[in-house]
PDBQT receptor file of N, H, CA, C and O in Angstrom, charges set to zero:
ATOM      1  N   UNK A   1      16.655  -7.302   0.133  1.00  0.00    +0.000 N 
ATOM      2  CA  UNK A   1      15.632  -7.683  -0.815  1.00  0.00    +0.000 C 
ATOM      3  C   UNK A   1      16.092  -8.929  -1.559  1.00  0.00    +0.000 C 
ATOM      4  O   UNK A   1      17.189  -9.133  -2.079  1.00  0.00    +0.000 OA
ATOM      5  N   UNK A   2      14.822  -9.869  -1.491  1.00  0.00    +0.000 N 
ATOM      6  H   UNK A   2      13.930  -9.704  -1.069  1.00  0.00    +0.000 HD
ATOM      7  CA  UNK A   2      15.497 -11.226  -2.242  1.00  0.00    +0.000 C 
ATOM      8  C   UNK A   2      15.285 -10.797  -4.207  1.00  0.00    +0.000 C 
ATOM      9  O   UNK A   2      14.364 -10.118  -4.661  1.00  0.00    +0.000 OA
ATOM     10  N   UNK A   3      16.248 -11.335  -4.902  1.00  0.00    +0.000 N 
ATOM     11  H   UNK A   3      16.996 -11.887  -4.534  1.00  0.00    +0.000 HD
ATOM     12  CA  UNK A   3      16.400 -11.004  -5.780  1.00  0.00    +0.000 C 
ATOM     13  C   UNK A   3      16.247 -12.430  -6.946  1.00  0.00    +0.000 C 
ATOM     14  O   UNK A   3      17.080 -13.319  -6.768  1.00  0.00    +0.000 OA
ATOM     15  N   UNK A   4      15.166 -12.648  -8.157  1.00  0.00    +0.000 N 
ATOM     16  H   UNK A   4      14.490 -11.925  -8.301  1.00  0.00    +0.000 HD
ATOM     17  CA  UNK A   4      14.952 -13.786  -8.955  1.00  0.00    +0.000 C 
ATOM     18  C   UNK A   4      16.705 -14.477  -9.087  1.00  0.00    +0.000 C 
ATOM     19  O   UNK A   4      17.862 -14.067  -9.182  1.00  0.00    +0.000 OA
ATOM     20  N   UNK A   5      15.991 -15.680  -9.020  1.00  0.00    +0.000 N 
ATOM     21  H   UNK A   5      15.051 -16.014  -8.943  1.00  0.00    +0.000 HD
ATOM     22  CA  UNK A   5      17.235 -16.248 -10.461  1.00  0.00    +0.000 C 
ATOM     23  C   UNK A   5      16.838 -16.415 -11.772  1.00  0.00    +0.000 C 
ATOM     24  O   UNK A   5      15.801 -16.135 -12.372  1.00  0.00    +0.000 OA
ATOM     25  N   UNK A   6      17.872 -16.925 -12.086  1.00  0.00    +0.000 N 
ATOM     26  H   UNK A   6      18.714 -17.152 -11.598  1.00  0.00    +0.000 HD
ATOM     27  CA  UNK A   6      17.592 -17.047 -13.611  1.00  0.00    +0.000 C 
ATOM     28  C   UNK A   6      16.548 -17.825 -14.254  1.00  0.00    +0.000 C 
ATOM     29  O   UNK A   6      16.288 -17.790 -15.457  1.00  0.00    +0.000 OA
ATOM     30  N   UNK A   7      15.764 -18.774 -13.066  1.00  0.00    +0.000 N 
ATOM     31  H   UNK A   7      15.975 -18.802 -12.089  1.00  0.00    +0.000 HD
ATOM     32  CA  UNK A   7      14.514 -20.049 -13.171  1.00  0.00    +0.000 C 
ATOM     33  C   UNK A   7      13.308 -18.965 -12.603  1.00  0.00    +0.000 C 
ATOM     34  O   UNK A   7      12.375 -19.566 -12.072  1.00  0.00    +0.000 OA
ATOM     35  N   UNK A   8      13.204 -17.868 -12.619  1.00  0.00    +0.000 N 
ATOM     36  H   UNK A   8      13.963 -17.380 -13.051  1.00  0.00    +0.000 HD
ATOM     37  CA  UNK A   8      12.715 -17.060 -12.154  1.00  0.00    +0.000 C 
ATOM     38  C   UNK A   8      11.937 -17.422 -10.684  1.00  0.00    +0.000 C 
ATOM     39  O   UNK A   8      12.369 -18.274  -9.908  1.00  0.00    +0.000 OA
ATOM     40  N   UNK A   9      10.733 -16.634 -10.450  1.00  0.00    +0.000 N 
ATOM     41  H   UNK A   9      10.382 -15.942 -11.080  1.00  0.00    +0.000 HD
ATOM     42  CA  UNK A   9      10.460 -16.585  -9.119  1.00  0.00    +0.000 C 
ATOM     43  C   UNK A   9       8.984 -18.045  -9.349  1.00  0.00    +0.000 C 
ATOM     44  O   UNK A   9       8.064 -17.860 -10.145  1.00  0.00    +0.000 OA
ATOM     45  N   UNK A  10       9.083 -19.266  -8.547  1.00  0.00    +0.000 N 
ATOM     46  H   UNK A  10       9.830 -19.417  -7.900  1.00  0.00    +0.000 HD
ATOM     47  CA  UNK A  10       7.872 -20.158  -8.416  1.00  0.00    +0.000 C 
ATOM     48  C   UNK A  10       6.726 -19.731  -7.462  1.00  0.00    +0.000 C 
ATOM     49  O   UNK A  10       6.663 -18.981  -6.487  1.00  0.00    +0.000 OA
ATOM     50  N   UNK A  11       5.702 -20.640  -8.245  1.00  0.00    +0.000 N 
ATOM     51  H   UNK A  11       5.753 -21.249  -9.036  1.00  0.00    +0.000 HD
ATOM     52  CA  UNK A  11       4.244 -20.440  -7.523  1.00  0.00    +0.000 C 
ATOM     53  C   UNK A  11       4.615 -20.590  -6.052  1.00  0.00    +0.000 C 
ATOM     54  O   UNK A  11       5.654 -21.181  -5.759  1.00  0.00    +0.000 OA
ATOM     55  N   UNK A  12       3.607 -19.954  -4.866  1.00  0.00    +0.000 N 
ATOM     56  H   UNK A  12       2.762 -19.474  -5.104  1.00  0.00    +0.000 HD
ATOM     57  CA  UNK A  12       3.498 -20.105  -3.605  1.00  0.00    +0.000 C 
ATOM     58  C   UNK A  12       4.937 -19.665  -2.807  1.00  0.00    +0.000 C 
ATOM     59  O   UNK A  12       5.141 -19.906  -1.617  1.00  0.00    +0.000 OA
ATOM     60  N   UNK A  13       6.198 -18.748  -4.004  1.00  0.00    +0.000 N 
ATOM     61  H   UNK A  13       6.033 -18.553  -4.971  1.00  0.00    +0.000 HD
ATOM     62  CA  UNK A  13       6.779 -18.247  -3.068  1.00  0.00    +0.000 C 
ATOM     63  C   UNK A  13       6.616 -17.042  -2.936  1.00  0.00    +0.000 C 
ATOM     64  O   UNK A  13       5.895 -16.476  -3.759  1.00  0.00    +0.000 OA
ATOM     65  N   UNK A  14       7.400 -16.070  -1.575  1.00  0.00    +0.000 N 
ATOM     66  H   UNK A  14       7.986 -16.530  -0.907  1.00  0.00    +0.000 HD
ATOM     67  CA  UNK A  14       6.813 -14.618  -1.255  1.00  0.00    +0.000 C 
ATOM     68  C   UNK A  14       7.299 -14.111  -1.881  1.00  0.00    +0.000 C 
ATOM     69  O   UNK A  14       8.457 -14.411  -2.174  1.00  0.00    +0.000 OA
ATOM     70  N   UNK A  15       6.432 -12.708  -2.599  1.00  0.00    +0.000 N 
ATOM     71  H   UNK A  15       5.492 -12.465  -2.360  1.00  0.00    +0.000 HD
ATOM     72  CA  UNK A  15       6.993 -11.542  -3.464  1.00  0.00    +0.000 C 
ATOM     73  C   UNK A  15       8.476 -10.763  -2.940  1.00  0.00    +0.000 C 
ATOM     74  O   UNK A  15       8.436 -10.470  -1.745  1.00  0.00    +0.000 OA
ATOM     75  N   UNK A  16       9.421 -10.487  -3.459  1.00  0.00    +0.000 N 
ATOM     76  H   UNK A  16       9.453 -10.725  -4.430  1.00  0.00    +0.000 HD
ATOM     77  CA  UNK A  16      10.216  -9.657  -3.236  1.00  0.00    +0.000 C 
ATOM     78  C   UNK A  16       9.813  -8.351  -3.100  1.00  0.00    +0.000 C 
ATOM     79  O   UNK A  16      10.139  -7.651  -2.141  1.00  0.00    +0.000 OA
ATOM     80  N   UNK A  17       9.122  -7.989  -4.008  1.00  0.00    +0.000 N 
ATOM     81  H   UNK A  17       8.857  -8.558  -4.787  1.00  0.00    +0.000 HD
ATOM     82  CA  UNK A  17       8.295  -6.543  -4.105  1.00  0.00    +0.000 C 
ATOM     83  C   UNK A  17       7.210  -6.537  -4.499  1.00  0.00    +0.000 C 
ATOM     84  O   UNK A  17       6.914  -7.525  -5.170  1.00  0.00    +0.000 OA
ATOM     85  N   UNK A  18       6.172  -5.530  -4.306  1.00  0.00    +0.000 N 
ATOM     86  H   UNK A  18       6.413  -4.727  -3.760  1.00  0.00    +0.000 HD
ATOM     87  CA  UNK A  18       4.747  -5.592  -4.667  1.00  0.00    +0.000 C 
ATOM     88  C   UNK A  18       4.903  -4.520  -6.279  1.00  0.00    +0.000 C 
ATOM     89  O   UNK A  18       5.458  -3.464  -6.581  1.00  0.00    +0.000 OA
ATOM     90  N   UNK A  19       3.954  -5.670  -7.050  1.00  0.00    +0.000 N 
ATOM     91  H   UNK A  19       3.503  -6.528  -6.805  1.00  0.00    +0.000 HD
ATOM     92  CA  UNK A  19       3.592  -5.196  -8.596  1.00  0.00    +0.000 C 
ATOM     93  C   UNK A  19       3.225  -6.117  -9.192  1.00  0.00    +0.000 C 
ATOM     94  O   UNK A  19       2.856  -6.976  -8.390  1.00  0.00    +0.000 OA
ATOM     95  N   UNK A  20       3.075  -6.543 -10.550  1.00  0.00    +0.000 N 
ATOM     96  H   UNK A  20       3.374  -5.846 -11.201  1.00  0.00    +0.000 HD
ATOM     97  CA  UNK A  20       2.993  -6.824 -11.339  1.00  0.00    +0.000 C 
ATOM     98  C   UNK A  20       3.606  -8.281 -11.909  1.00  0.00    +0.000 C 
ATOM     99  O   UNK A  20       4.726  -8.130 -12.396  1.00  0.00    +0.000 OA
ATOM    100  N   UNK A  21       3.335  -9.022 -11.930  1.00  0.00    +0.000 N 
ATOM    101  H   UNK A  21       2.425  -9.145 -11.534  1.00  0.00    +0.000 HD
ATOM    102  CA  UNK A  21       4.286 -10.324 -11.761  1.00  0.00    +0.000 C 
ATOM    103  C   UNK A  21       3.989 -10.920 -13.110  1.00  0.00    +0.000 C 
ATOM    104  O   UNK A  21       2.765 -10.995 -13.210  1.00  0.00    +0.000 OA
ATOM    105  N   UNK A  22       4.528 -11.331 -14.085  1.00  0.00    +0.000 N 
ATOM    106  H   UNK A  22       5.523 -11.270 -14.004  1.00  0.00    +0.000 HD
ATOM    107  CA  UNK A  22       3.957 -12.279 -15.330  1.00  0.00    +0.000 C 
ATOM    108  C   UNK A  22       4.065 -13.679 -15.318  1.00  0.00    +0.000 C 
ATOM    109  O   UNK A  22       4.973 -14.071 -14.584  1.00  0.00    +0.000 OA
ATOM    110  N   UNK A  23       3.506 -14.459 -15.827  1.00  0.00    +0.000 N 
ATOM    111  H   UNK A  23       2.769 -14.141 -16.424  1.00  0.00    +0.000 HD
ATOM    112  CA  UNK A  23       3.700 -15.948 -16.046  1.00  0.00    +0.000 C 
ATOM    113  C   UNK A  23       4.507 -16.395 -16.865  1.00  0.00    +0.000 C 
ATOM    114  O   UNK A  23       4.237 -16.163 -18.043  1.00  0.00    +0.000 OA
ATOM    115  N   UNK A  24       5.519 -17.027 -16.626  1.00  0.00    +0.000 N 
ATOM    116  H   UNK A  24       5.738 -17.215 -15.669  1.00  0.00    +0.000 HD
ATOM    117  CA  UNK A  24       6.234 -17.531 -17.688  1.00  0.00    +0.000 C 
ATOM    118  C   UNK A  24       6.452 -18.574 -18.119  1.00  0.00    +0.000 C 
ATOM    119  O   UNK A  24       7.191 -19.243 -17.397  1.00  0.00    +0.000 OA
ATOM    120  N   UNK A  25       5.988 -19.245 -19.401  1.00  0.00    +0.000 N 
ATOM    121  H   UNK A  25       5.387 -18.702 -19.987  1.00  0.00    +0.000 HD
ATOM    122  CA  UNK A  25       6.786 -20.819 -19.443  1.00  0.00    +0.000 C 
ATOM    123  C   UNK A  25       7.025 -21.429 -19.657  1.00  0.00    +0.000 C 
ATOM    124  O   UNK A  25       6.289 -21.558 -20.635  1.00  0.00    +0.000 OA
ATOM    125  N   UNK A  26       8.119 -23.010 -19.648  1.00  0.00    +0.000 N 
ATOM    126  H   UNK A  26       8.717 -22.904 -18.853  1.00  0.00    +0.000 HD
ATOM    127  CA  UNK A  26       8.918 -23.613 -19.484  1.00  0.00    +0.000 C 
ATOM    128  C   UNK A  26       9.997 -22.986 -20.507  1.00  0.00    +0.000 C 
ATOM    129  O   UNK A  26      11.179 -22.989 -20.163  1.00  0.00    +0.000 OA
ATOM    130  N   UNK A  27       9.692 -22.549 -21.520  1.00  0.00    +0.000 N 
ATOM    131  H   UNK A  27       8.732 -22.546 -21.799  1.00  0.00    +0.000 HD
ATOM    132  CA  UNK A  27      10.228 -21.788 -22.610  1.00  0.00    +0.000 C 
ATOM    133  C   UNK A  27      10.499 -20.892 -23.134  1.00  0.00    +0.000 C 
ATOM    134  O   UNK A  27      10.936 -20.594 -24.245  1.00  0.00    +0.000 OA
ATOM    135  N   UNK A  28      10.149 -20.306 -22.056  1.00  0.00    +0.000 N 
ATOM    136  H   UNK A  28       9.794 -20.548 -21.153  1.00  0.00    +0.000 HD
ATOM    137  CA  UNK A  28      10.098 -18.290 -21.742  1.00  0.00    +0.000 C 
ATOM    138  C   UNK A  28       9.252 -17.563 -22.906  1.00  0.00    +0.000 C 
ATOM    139  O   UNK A  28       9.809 -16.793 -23.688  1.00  0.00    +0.000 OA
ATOM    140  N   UNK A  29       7.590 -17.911 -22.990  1.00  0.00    +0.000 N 
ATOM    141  H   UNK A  29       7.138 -18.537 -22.355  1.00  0.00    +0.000 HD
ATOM    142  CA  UNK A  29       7.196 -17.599 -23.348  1.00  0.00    +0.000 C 
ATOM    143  C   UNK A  29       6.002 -16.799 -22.770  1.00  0.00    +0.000 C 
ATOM    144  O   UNK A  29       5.224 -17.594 -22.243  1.00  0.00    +0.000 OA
ATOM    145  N   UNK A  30       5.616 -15.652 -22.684  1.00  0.00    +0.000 N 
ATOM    146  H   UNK A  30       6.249 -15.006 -23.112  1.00  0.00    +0.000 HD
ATOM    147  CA  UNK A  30       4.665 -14.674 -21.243  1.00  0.00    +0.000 C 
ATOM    148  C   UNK A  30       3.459 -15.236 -21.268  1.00  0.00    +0.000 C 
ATOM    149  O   UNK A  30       2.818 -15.718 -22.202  1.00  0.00    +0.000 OA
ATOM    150  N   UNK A  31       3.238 -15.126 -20.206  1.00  0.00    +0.000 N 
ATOM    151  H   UNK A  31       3.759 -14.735 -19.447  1.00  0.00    +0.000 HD
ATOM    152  CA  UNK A  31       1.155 -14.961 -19.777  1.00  0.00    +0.000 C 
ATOM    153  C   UNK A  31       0.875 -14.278 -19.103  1.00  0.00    +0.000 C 
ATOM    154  O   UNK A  31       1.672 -13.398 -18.779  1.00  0.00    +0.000 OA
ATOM    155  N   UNK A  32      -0.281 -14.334 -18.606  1.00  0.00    +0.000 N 
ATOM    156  H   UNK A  32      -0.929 -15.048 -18.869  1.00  0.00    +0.000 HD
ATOM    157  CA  UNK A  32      -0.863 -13.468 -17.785  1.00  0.00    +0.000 C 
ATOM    158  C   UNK A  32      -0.319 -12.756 -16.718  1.00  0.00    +0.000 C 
ATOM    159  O   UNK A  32       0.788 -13.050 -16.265  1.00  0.00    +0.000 OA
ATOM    160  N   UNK A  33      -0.905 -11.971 -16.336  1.00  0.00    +0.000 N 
ATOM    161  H   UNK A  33      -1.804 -11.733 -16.704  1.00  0.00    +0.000 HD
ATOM    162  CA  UNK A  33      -0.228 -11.062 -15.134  1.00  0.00    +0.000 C 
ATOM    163  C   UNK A  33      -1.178 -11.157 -13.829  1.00  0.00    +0.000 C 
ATOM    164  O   UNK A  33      -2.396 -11.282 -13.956  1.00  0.00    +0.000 OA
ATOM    165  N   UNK A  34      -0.607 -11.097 -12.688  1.00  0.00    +0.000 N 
ATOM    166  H   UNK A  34       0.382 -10.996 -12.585  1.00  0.00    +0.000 HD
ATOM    167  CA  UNK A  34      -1.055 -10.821 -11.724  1.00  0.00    +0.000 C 
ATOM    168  C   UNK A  34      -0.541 -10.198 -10.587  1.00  0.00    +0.000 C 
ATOM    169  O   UNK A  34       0.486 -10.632 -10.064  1.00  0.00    +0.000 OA
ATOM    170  N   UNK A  35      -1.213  -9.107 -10.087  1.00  0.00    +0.000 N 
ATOM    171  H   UNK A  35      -2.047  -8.755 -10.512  1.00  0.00    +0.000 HD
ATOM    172  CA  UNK A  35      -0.667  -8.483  -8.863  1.00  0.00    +0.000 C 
ATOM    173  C   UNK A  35      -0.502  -8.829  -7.538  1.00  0.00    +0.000 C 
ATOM    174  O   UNK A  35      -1.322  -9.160  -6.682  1.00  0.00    +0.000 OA
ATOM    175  N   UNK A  36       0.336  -8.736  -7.520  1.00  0.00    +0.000 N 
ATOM    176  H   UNK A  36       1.002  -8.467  -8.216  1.00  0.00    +0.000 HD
ATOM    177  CA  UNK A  36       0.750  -9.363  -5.882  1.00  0.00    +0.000 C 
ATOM    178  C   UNK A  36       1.554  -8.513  -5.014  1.00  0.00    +0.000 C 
ATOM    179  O   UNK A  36       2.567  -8.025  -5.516  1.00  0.00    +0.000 OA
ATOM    180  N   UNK A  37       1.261  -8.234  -3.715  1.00  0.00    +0.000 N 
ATOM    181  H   UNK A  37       0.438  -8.631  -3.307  1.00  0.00    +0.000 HD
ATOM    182  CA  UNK A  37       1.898  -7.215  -3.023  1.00  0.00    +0.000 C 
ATOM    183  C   UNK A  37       2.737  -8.651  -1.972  1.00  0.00    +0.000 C 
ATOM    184  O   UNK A  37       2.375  -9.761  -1.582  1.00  0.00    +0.000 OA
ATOM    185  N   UNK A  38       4.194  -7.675  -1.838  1.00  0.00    +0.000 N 
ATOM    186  H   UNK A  38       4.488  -6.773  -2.155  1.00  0.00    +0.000 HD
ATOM    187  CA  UNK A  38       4.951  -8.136  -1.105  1.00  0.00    +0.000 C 
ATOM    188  C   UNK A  38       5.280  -8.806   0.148  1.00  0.00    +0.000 C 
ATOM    189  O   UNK A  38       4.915  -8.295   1.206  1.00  0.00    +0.000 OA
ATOM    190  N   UNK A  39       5.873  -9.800   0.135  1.00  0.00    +0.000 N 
ATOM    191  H   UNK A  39       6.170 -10.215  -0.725  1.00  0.00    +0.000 HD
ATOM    192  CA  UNK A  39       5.576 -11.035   0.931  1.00  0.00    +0.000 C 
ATOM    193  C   UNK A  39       4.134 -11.565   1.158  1.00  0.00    +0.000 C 
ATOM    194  O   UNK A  39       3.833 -11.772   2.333  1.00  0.00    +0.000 OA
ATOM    195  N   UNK A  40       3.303 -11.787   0.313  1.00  0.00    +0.000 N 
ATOM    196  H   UNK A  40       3.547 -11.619  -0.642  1.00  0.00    +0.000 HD
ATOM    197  CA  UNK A  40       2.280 -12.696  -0.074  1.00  0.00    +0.000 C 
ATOM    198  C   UNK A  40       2.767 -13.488  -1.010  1.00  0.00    +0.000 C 
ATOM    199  O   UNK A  40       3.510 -13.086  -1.905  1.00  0.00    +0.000 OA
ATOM    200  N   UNK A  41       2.221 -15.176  -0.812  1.00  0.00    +0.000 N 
ATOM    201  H   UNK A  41       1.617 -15.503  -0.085  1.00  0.00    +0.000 HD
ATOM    202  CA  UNK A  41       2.529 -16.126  -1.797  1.00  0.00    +0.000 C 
ATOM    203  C   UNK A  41       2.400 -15.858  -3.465  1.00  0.00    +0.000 C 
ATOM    204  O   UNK A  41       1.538 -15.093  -3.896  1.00  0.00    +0.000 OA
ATOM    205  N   UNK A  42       3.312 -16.541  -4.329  1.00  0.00    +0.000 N 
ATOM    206  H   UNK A  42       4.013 -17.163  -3.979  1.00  0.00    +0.000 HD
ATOM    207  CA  UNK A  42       2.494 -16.011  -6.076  1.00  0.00    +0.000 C 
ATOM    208  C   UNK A  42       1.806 -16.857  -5.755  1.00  0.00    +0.000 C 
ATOM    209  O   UNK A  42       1.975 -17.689  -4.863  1.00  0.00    +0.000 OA
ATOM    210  N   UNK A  43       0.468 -16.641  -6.869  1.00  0.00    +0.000 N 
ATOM    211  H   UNK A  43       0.331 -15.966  -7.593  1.00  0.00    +0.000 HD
ATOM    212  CA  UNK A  43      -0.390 -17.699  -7.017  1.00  0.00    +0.000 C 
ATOM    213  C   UNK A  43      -0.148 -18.973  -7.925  1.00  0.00    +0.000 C 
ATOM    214  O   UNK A  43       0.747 -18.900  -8.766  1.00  0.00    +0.000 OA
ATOM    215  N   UNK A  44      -1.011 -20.323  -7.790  1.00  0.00    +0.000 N 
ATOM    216  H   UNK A  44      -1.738 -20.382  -7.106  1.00  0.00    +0.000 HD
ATOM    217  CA  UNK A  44      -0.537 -21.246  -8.798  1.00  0.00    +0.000 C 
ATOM    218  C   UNK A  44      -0.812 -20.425 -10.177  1.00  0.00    +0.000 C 
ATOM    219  O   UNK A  44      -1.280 -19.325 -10.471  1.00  0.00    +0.000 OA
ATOM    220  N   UNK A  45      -0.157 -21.781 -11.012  1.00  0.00    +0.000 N 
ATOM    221  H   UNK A  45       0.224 -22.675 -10.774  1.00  0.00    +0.000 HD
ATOM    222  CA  UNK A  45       0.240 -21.193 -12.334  1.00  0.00    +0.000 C 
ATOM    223  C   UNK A  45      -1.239 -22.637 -13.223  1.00  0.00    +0.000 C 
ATOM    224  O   UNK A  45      -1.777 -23.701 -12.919  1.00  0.00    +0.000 OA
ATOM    225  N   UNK A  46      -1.231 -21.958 -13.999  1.00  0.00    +0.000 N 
ATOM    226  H   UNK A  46      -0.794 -21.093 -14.247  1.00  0.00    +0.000 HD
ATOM    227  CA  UNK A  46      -2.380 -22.942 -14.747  1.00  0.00    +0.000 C 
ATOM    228  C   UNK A  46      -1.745 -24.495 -15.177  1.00  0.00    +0.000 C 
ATOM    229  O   UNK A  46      -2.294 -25.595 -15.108  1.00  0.00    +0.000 OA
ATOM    230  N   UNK A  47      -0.248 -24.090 -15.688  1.00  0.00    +0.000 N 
ATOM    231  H   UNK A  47       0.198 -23.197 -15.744  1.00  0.00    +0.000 HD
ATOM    232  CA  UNK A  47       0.507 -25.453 -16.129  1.00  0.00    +0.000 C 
ATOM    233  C   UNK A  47       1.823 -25.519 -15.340  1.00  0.00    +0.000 C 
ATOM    234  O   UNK A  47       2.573 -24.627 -14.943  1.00  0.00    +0.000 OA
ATOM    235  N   UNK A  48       1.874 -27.056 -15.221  1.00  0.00    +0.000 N 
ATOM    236  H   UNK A  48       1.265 -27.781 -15.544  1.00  0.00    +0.000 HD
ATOM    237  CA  UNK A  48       3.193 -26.889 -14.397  1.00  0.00    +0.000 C 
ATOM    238  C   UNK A  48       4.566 -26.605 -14.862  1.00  0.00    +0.000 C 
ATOM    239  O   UNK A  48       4.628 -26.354 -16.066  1.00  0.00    +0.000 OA
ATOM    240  N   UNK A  49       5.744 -26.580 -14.179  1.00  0.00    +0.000 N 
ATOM    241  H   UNK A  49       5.693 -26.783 -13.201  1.00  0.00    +0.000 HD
ATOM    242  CA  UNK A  49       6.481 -25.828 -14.698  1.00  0.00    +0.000 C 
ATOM    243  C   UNK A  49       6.942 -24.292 -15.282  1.00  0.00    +0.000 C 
ATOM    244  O   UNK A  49       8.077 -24.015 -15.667  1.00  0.00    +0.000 OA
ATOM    245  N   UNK A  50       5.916 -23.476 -15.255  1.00  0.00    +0.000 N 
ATOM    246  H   UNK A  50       4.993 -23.701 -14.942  1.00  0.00    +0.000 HD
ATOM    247  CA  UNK A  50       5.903 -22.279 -14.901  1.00  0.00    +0.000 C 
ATOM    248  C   UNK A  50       6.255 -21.378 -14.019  1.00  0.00    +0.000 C 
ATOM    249  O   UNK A  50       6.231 -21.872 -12.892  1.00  0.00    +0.000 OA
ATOM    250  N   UNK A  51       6.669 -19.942 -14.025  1.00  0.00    +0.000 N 
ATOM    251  H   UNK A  51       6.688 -19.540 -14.940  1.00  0.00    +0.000 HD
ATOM    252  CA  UNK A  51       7.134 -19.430 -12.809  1.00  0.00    +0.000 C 
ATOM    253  C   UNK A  51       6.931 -18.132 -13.267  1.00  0.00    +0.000 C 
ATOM    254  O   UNK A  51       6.504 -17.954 -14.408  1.00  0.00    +0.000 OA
ATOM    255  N   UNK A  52       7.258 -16.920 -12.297  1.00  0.00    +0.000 N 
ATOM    256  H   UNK A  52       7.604 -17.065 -11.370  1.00  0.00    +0.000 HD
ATOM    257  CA  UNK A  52       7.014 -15.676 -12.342  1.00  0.00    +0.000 C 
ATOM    258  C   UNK A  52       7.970 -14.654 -12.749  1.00  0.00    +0.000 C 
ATOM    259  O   UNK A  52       9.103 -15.020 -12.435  1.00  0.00    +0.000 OA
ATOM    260  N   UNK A  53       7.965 -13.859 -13.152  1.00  0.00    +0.000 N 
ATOM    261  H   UNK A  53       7.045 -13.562 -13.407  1.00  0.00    +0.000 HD
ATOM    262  CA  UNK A  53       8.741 -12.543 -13.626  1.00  0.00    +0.000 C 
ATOM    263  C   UNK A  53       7.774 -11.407 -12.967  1.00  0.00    +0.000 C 
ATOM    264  O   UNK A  53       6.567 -11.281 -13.175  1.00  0.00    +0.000 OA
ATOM    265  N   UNK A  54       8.700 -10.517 -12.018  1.00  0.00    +0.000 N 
ATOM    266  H   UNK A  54       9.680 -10.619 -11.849  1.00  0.00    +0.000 HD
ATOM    267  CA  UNK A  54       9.021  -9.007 -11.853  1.00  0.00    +0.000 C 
ATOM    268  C   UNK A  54       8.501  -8.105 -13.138  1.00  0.00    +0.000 C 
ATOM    269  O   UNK A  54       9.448  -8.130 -13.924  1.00  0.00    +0.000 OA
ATOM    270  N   UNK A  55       7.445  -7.327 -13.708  1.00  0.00    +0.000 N 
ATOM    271  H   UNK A  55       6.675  -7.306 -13.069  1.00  0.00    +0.000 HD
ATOM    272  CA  UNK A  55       7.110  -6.690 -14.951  1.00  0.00    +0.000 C 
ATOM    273  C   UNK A  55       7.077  -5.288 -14.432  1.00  0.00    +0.000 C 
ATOM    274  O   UNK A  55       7.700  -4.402 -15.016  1.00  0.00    +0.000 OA
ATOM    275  N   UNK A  56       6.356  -5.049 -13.331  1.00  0.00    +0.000 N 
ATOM    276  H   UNK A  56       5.850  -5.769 -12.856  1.00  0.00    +0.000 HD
ATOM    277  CA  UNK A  56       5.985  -3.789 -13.501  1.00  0.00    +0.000 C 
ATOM    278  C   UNK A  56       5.823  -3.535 -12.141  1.00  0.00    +0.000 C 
ATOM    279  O   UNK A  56       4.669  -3.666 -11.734  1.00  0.00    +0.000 OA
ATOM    280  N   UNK A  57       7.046  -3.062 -10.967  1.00  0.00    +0.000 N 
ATOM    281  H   UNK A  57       7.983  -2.956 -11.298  1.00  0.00    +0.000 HD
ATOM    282  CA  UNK A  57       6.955  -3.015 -10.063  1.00  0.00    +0.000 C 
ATOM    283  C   UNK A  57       5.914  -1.678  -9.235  1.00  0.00    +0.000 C 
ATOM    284  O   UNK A  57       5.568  -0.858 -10.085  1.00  0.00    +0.000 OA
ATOM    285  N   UNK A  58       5.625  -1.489  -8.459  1.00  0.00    +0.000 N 
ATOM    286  H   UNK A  58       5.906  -2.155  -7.768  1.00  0.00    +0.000 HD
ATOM    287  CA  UNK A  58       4.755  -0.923  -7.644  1.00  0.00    +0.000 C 
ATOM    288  C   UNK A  58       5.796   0.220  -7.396  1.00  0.00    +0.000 C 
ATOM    289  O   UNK A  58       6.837   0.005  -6.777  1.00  0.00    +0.000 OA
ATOM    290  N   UNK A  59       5.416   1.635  -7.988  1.00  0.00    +0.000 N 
ATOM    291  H   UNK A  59       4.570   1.810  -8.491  1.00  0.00    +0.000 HD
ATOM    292  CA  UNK A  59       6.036   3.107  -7.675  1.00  0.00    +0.000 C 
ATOM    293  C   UNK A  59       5.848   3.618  -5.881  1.00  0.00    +0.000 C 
ATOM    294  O   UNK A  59       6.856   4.073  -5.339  1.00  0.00    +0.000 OA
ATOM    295  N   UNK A  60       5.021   3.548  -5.359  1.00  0.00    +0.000 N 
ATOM    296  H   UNK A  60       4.202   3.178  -5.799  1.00  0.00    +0.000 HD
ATOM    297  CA  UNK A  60       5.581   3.959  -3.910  1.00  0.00    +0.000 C 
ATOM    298  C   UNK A  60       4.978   3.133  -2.677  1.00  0.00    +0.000 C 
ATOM    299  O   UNK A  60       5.348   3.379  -1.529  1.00  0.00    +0.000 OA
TER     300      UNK A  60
């Protein structure tokens, strides 16, 4: 399983796991959420420089 770094996970790459993903950004400040199941692209982000966080992974 691929695992974030610390620049967390960017738009248009594949999920590690399916759940819950948040927006984060440049300043680590949250947005919105969106679900994305595993190995599908994240979606773009509204502003650039943004990236994704792992929130609320998918139970089975």
């Amino acid at each position: 399983m691929a695992k974030a770094n610390n620049q967390g996970l960017r738009p248009g790459q594949s999920a590690p796991r399916s759940g819950q993903y948040q927006q984060v950004g440049p300043r680590g400040g949250g947005g919105a959420e969106r679900t994305v199941a595993r190995g599908e692209p994240l979606p773009p982000t509204p502003k650039p420089n943004m990236t994704y966080r792992l929130v609320d992974p998918t139970k089975h």
